[in-house]
PyMOL CGO cylinders between C-alpha atoms (Angstrom):
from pymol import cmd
from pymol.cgo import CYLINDER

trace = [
    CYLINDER, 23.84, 70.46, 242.47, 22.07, 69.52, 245.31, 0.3, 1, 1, 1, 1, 1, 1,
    CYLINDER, 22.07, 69.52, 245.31, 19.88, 72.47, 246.98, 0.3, 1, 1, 1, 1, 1, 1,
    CYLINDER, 19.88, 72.47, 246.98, 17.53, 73.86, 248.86, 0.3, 1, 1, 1, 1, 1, 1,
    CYLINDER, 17.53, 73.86, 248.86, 15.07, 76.34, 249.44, 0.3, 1, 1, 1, 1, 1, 1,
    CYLINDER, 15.07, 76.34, 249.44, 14.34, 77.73, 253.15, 0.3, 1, 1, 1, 1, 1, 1,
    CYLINDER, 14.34, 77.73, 253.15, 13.94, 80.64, 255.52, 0.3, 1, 1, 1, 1, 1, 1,
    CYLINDER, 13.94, 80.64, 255.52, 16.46, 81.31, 258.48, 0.3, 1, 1, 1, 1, 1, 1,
    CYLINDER, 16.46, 81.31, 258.48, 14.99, 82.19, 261.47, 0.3, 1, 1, 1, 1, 1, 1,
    CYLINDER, 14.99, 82.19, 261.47, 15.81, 85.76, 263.46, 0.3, 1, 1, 1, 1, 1, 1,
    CYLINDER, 15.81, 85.76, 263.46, 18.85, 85.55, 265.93, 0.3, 1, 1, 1, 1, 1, 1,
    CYLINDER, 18.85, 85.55, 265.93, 16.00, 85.83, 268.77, 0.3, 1, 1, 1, 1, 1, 1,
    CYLINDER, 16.00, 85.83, 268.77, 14.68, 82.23, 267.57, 0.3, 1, 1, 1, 1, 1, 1,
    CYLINDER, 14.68, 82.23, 267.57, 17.52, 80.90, 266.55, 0.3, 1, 1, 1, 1, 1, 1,
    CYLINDER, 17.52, 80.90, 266.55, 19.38, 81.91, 269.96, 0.3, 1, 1, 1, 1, 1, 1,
    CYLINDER, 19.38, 81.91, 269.96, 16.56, 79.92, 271.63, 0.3, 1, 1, 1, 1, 1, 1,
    CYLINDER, 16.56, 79.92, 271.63, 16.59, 76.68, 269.80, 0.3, 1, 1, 1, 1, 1, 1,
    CYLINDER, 16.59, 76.68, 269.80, 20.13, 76.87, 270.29, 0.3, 1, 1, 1, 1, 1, 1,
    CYLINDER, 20.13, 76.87, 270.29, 20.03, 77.10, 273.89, 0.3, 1, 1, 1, 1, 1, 1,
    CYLINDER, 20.03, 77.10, 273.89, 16.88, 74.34, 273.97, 0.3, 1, 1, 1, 1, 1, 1,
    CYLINDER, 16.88, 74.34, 273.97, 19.39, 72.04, 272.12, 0.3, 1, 1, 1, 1, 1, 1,
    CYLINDER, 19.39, 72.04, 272.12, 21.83, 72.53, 275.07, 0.3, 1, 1, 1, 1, 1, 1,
    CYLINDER, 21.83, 72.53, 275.07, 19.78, 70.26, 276.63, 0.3, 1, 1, 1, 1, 1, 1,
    CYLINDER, 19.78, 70.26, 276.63, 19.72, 67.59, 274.43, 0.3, 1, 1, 1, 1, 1, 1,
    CYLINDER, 19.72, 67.59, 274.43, 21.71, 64.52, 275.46, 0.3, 1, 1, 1, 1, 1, 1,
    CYLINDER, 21.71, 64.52, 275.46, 20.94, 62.52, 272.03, 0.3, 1, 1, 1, 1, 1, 1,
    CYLINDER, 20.94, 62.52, 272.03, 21.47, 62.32, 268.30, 0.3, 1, 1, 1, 1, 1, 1,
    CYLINDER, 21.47, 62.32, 268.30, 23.68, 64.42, 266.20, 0.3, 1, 1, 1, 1, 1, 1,
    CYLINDER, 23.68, 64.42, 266.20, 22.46, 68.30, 266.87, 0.3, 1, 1, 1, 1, 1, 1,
    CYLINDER, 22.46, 68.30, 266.87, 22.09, 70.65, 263.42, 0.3, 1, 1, 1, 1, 1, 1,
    CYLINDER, 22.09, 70.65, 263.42, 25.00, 73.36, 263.97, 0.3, 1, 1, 1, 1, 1, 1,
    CYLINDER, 25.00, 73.36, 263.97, 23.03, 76.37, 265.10, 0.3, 1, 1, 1, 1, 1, 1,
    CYLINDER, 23.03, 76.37, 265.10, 24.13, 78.20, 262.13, 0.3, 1, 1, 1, 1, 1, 1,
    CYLINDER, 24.13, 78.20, 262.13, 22.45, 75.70, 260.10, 0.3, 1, 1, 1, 1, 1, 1,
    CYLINDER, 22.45, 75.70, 260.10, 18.89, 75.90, 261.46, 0.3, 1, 1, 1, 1, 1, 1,
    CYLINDER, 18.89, 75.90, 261.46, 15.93, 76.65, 259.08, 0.3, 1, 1, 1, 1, 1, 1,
    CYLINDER, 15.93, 76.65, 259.08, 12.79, 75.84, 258.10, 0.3, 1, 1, 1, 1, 1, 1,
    CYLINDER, 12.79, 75.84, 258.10, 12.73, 73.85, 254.39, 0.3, 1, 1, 1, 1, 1, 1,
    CYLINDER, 12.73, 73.85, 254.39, 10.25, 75.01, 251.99, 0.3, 1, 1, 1, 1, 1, 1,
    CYLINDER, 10.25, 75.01, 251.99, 11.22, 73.22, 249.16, 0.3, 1, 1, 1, 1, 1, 1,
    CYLINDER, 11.22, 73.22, 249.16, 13.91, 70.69, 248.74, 0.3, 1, 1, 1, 1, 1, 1,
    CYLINDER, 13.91, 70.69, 248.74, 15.14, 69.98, 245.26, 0.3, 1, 1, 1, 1, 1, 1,
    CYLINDER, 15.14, 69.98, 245.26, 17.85, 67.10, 245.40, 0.3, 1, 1, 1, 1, 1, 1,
    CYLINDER, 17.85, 67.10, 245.40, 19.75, 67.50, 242.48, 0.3, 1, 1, 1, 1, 1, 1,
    CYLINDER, 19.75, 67.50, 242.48, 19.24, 70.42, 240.25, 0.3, 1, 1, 1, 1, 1, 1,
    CYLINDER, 19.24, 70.42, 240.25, 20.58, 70.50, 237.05, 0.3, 1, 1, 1, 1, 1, 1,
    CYLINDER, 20.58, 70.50, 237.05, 21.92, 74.25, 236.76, 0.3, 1, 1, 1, 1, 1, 1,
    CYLINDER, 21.92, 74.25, 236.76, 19.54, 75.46, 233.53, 0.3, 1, 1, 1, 1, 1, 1,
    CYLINDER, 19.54, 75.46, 233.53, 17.12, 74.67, 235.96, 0.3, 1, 1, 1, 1, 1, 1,
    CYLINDER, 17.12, 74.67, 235.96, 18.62, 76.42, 238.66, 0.3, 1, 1, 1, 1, 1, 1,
    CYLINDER, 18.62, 76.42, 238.66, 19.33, 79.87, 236.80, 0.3, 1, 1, 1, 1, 1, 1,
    CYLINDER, 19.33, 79.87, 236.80, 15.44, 79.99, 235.39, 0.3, 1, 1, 1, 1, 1, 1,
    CYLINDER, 15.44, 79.99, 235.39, 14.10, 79.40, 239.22, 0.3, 1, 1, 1, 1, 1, 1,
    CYLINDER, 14.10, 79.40, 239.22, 16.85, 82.24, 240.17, 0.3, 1, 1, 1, 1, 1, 1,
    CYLINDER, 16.85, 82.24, 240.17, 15.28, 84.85, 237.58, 0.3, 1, 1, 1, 1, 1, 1,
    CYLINDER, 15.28, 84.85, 237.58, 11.77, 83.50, 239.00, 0.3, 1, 1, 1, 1, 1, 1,
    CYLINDER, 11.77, 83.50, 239.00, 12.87, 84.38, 242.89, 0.3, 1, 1, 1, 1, 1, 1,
    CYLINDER, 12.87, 84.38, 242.89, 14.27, 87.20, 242.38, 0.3, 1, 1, 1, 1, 1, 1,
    CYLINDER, 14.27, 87.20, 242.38, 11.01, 88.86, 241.08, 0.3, 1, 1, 1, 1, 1, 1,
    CYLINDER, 11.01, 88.86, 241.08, 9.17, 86.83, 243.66, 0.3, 1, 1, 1, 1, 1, 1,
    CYLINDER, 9.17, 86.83, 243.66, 7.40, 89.37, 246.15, 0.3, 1, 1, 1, 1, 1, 1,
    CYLINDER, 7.40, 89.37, 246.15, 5.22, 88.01, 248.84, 0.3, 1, 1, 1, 1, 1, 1,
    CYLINDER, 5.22, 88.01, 248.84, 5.56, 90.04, 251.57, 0.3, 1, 1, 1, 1, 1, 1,
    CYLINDER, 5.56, 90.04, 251.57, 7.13, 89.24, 254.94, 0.3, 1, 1, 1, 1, 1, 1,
    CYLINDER, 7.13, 89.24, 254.94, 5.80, 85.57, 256.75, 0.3, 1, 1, 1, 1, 1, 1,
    CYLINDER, 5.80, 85.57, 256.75, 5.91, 84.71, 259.91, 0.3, 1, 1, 1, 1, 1, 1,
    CYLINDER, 5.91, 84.71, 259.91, 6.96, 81.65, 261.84, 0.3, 1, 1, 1, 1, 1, 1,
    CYLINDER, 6.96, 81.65, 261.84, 5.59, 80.64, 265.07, 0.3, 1, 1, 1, 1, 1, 1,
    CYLINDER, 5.59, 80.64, 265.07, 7.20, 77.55, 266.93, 0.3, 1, 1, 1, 1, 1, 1,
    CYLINDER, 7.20, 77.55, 266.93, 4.16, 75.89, 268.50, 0.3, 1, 1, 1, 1, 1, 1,
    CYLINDER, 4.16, 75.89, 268.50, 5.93, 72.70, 270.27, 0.3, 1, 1, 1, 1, 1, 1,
    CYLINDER, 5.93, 72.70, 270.27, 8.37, 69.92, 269.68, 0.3, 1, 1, 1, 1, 1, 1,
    CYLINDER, 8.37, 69.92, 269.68, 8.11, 67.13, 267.74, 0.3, 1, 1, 1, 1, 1, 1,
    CYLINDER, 8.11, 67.13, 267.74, 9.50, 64.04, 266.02, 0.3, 1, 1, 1, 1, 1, 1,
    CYLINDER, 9.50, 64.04, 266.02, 9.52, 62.63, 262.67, 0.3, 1, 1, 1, 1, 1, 1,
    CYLINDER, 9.52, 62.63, 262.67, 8.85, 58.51, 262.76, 0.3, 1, 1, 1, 1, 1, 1,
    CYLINDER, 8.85, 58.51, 262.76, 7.37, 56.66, 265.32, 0.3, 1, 1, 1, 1, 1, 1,
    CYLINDER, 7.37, 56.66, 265.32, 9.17, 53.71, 266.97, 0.3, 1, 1, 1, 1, 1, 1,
    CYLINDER, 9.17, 53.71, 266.97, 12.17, 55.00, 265.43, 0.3, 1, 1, 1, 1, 1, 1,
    CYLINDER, 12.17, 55.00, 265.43, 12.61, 58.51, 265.09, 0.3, 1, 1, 1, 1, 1, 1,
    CYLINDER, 12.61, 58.51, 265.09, 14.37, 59.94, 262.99, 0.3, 1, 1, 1, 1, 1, 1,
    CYLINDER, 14.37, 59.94, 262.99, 14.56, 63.50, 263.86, 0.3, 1, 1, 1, 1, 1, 1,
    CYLINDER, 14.56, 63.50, 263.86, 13.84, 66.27, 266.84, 0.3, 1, 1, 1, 1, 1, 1,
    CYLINDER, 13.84, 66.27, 266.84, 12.25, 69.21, 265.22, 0.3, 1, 1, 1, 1, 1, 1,
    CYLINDER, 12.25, 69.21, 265.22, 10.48, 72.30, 266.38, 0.3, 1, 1, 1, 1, 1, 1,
    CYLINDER, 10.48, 72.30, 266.38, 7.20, 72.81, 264.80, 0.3, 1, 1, 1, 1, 1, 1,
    CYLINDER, 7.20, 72.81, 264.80, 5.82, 76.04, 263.46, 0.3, 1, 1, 1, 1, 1, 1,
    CYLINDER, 5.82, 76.04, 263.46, 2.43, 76.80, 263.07, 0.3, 1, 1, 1, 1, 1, 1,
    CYLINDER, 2.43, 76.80, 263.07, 0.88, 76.95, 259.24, 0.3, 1, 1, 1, 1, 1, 1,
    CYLINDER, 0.88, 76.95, 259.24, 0.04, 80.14, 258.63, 0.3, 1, 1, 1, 1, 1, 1,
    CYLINDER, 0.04, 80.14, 258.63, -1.72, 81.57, 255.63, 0.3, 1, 1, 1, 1, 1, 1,
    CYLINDER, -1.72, 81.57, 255.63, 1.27, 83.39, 254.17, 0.3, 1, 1, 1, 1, 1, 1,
    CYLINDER, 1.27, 83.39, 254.17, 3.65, 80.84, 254.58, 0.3, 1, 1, 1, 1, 1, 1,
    CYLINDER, 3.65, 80.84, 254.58, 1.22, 78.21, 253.43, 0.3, 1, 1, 1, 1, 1, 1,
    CYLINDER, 1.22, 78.21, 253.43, 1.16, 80.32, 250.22, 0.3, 1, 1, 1, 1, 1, 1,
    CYLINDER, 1.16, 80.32, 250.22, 5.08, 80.89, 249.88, 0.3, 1, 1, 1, 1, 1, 1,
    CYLINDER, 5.08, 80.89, 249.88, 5.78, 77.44, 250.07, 0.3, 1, 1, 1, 1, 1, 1,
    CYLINDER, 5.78, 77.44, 250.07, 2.58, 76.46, 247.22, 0.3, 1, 1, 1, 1, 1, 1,
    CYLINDER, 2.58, 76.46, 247.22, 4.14, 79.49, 245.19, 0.3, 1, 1, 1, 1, 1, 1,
    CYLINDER, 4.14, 79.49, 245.19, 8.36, 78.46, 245.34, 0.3, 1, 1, 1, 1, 1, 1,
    CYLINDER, 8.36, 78.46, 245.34, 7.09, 74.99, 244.84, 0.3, 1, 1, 1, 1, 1, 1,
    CYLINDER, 7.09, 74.99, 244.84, 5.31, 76.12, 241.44, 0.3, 1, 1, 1, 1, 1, 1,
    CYLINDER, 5.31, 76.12, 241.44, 8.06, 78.00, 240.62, 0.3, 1, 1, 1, 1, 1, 1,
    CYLINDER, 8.06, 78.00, 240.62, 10.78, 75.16, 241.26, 0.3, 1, 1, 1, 1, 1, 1,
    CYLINDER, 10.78, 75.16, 241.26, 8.54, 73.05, 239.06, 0.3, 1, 1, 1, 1, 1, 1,
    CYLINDER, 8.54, 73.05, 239.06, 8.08, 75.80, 236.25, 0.3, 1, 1, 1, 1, 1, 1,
    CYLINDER, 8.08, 75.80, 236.25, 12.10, 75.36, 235.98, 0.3, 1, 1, 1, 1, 1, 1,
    CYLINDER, 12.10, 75.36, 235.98, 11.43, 72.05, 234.83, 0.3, 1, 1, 1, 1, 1, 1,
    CYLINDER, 11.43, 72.05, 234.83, 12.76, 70.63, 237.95, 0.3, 1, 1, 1, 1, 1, 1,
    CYLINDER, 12.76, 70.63, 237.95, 10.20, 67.91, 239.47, 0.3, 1, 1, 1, 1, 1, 1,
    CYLINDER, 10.20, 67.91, 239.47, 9.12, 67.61, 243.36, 0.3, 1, 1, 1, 1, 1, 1,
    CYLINDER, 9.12, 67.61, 243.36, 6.88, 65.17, 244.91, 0.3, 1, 1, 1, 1, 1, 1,
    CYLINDER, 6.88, 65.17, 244.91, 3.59, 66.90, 245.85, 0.3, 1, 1, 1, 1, 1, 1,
    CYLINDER, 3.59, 66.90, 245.85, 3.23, 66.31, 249.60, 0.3, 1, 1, 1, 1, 1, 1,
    CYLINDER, 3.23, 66.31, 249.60, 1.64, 67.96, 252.67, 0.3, 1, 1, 1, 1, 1, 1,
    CYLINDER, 1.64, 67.96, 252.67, 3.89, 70.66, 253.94, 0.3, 1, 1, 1, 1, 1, 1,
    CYLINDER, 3.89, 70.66, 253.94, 4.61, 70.20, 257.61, 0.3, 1, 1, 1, 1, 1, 1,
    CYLINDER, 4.61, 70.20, 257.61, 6.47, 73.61, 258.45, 0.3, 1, 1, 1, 1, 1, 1,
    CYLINDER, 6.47, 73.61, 258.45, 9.25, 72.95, 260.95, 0.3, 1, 1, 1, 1, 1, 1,
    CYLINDER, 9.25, 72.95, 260.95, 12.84, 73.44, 261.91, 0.3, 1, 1, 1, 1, 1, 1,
    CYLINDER, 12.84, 73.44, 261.91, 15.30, 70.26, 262.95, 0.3, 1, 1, 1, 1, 1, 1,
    CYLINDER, 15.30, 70.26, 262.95, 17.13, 70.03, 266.06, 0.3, 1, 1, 1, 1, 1, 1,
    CYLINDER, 17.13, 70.03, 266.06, 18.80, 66.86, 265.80, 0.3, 1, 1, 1, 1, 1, 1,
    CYLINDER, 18.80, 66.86, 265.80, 19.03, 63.73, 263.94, 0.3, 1, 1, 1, 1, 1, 1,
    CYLINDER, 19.03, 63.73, 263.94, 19.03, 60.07, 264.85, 0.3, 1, 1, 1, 1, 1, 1,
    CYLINDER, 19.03, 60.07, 264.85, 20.62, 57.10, 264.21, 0.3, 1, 1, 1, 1, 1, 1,
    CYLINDER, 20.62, 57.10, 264.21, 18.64, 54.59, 262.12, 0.3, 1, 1, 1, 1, 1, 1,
    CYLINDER, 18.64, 54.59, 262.12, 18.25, 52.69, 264.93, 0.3, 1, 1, 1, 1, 1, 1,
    CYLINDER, 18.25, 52.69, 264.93, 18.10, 54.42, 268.30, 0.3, 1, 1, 1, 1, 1, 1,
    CYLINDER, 18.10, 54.42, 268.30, 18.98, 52.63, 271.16, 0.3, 1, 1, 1, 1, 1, 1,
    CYLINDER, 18.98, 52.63, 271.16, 16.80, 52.01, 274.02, 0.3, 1, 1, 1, 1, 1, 1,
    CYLINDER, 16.80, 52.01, 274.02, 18.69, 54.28, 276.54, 0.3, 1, 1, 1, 1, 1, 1,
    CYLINDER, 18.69, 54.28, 276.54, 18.22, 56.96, 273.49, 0.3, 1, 1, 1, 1, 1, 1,
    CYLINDER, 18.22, 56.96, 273.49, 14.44, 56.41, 273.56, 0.3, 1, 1, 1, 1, 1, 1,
    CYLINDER, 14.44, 56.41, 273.56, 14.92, 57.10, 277.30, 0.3, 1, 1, 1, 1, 1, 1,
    CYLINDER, 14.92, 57.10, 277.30, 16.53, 60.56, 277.21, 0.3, 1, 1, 1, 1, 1, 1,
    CYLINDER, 16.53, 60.56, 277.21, 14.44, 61.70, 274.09, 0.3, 1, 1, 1, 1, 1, 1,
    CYLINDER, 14.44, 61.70, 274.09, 11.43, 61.06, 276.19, 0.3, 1, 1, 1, 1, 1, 1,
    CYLINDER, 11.43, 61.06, 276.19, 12.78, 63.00, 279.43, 0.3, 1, 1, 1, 1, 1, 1,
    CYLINDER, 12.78, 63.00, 279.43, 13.73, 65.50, 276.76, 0.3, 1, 1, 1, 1, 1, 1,
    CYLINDER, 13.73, 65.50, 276.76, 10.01, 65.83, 275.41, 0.3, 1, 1, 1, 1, 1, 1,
    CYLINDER, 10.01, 65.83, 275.41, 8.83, 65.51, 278.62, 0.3, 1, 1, 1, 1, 1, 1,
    CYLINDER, 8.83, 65.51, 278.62, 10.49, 68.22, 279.83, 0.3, 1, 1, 1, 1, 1, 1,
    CYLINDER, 10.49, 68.22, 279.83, 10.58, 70.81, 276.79, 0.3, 1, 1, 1, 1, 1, 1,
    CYLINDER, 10.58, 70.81, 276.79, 7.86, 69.28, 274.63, 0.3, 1, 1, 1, 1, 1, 1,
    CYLINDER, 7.86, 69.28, 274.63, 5.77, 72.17, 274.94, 0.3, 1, 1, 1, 1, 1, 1,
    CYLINDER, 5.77, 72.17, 274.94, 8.18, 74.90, 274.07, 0.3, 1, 1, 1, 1, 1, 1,
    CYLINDER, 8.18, 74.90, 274.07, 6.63, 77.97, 272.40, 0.3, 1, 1, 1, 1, 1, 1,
    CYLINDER, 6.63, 77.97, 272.40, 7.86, 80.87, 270.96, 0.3, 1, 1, 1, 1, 1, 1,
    CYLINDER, 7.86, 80.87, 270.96, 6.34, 84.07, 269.63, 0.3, 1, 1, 1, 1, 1, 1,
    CYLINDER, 6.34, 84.07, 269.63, 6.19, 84.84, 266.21, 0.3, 1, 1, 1, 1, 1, 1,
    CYLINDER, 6.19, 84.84, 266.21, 8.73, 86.55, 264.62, 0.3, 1, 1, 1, 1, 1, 1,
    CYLINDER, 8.73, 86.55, 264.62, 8.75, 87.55, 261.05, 0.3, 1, 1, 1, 1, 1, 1,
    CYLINDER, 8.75, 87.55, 261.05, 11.15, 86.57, 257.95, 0.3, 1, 1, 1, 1, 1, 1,
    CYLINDER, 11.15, 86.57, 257.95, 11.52, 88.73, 255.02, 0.3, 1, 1, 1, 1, 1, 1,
    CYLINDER, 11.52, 88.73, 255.02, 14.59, 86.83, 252.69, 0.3, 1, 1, 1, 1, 1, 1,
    CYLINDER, 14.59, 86.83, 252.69, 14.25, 83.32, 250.88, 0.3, 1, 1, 1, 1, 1, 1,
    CYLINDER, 14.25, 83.32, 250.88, 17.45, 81.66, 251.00, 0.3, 1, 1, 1, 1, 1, 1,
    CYLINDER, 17.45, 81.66, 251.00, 18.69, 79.26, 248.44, 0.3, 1, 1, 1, 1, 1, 1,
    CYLINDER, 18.69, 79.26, 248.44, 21.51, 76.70, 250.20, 0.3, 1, 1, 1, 1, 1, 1,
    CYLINDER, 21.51, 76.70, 250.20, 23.43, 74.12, 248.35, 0.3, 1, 1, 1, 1, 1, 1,
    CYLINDER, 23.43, 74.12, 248.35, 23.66, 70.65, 250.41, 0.3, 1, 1, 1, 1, 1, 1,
    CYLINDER, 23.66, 70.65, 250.41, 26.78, 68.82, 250.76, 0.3, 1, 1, 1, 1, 1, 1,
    CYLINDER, 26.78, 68.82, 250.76, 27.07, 65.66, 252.14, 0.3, 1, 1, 1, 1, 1, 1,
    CYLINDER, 27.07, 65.66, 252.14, 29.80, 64.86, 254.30, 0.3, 1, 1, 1, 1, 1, 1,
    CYLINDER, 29.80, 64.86, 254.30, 30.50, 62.25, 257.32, 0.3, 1, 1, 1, 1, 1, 1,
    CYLINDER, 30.50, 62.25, 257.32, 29.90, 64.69, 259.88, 0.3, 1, 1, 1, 1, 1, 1,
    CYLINDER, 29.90, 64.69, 259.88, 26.69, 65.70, 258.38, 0.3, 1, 1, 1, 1, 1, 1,
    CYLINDER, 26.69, 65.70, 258.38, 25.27, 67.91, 255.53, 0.3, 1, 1, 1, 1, 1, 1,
    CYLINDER, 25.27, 67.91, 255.53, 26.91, 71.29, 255.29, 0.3, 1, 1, 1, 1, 1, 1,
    CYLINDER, 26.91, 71.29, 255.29, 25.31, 73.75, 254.08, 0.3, 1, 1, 1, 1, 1, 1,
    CYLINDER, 25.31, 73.75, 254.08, 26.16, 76.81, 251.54, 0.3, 1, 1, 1, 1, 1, 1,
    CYLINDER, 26.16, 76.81, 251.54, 24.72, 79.49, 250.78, 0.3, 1, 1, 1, 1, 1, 1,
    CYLINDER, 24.72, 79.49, 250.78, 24.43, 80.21, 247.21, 0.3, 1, 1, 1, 1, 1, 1,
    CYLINDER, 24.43, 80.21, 247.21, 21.44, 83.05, 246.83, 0.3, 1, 1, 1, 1, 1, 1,
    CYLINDER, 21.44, 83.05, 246.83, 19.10, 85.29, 249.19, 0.3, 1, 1, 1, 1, 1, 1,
    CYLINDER, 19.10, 85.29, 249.19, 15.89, 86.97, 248.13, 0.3, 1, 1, 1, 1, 1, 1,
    CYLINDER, 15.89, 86.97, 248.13, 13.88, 89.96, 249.61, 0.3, 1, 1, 1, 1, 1, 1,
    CYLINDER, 13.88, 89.96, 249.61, 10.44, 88.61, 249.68, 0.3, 1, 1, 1, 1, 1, 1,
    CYLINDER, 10.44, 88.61, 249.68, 9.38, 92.50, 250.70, 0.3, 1, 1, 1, 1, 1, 1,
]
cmd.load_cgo(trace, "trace")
């Protein structure tokens, strides 16, 4: 089973990503139901795997994090691949994502080890973005690039299963845990 695990942000964020993406005249945009910011994702699980790292979360107490969207960014150069808004890395969410990481891995489920860059996507490109593309991404940036928003806290971990379709991933909910 192919999953996930993320936060979802509060309606008040979420509203205004949704309404930045209005803007946004390129690349397929992620449903604004579907926003979130990835902490760990774990391809496919096996489902052993997947009921250990559920006992795990659900004892799993951090307390509340926050995420702060500090601009917009891309990921890839020449070619991007994706818009995203870009949170800043605070402490507590610097440690929830080190601690569900160690707990995905003490399932016996592996994950690279890589920096965590804490953001949520907007849209995604085309392998390949054509030049007029490059043009309205730009104006885009340009024109929103700096977009800011003030922190709001998150107090659930959500566990999504990832389906791949045409259209896009879609994305199911399978588990939520109070981190408070």
């Amino acid at each position: 089973m192919r999953c996930f695990l993320a936060l979802d942000p509060p309606d008040t964020l979420r509203d205004a990503l949704a309404a930045l993406q209005d803007g946004l005249r390129v690349g397929r945009l992620v449903d604004e139901d579907d926003l979130h910011l990835t902490l760990a994702f774990m391809g496919d699980m096996e489902l052993d795997a997947l009921d250990e790292l559920n006992l795990d979360l659900e004892m799993l107490r951090p307390g509340p994090v926050r995420i702060e969207v500090t601009g917009l960014d891309t990921f890839g150069s020449i070619n991007p691949r994706s818009l995203h808004a870009s949170a800043r890395p605070h402490p507590e969410l610097d440690h929830l994502n080190r601690k569900v990481e160690t707990l995905v891995r003490r399932a016996g489920h592996p994950l690279p080890h890589h920096r965590f860059v804490p953001h949520i996507t907007l849209a995604r490109f085309r392998h390949r973005m054509p030049p007029e593309d490059h043009v309205k991404l730009g104006r885009f940036l340009s024109a929103h690039g700096n977009f800011r928003f003030d922190p709001v806290s998150v107090d659930r971990l959500m566990l999504y299963q990832s389906t791949l379709t045409d259209d896009g991933p879609r994305y199911d909910l399978l588990e939520e845990y109070a981190l408070a």
